[in-house]
C-alpha positions as CSV (number, residue, x, y, z in Angstrom):
1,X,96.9,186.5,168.6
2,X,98.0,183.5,166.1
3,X,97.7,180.4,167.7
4,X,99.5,177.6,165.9
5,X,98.5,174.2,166.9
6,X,101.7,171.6,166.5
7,X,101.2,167.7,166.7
8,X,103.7,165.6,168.8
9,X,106.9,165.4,167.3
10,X,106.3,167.6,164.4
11,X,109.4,169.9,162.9
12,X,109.9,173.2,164.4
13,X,110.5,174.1,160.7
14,X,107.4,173.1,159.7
15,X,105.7,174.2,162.4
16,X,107.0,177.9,162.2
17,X,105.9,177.4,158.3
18,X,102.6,177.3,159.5
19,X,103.0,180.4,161.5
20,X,104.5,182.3,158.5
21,X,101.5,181.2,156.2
22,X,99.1,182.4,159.0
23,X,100.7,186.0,159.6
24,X,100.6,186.5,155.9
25,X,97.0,185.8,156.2
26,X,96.0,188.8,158.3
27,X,97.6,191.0,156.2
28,X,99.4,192.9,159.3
29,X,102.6,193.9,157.1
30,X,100.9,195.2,153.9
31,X,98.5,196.8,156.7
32,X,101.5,198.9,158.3
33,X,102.8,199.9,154.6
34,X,99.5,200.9,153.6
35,X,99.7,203.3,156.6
36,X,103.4,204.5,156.3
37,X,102.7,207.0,153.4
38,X,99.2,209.2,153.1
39,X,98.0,208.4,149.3
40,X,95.4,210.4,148.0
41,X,92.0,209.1,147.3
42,X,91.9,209.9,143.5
43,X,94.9,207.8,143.3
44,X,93.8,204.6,145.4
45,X,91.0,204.8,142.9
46,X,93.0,205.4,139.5
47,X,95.4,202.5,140.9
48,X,92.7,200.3,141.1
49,X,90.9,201.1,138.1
50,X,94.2,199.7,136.3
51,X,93.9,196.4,138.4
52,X,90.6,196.0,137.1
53,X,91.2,196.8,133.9
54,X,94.7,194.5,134.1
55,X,92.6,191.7,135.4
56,X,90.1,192.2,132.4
57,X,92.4,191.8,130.2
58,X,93.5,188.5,131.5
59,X,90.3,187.1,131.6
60,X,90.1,188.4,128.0
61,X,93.4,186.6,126.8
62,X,92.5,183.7,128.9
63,X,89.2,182.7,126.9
64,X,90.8,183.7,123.0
């Protein structure tokens, strides 16, 4: 359960902003897409090859 404390008087906007930030935290949603569709485990792993490879690169580009 995500417990939000708000201060007296604060924005229900703002307030509801923190909520947002929170829920994105836990990673619920991308949880529940992750479990939608079956993916092999050859491609998990080939898919996060390239993100390693991609985030190599950047680190490559980011020192030149």
């Amino acid at each position: 359960m995500i417990i939000v404390p708000i201060k007296e008087g604060e924005n229900i906007d703002r307030a509801l902003k923190k909520f947002k930030r929170k829920f994105e935290k836990t990673g619920v949603v991308k949880e529940l897409r992750n479990r939608q569709a079956f993916t092999k485990k050859s491609v998990v792993l080939r898919e996060q090859y390239k993100k390693a490879v991609y985030k190599q690169q950047l680190q490559l580009n980011d020192e030149q």
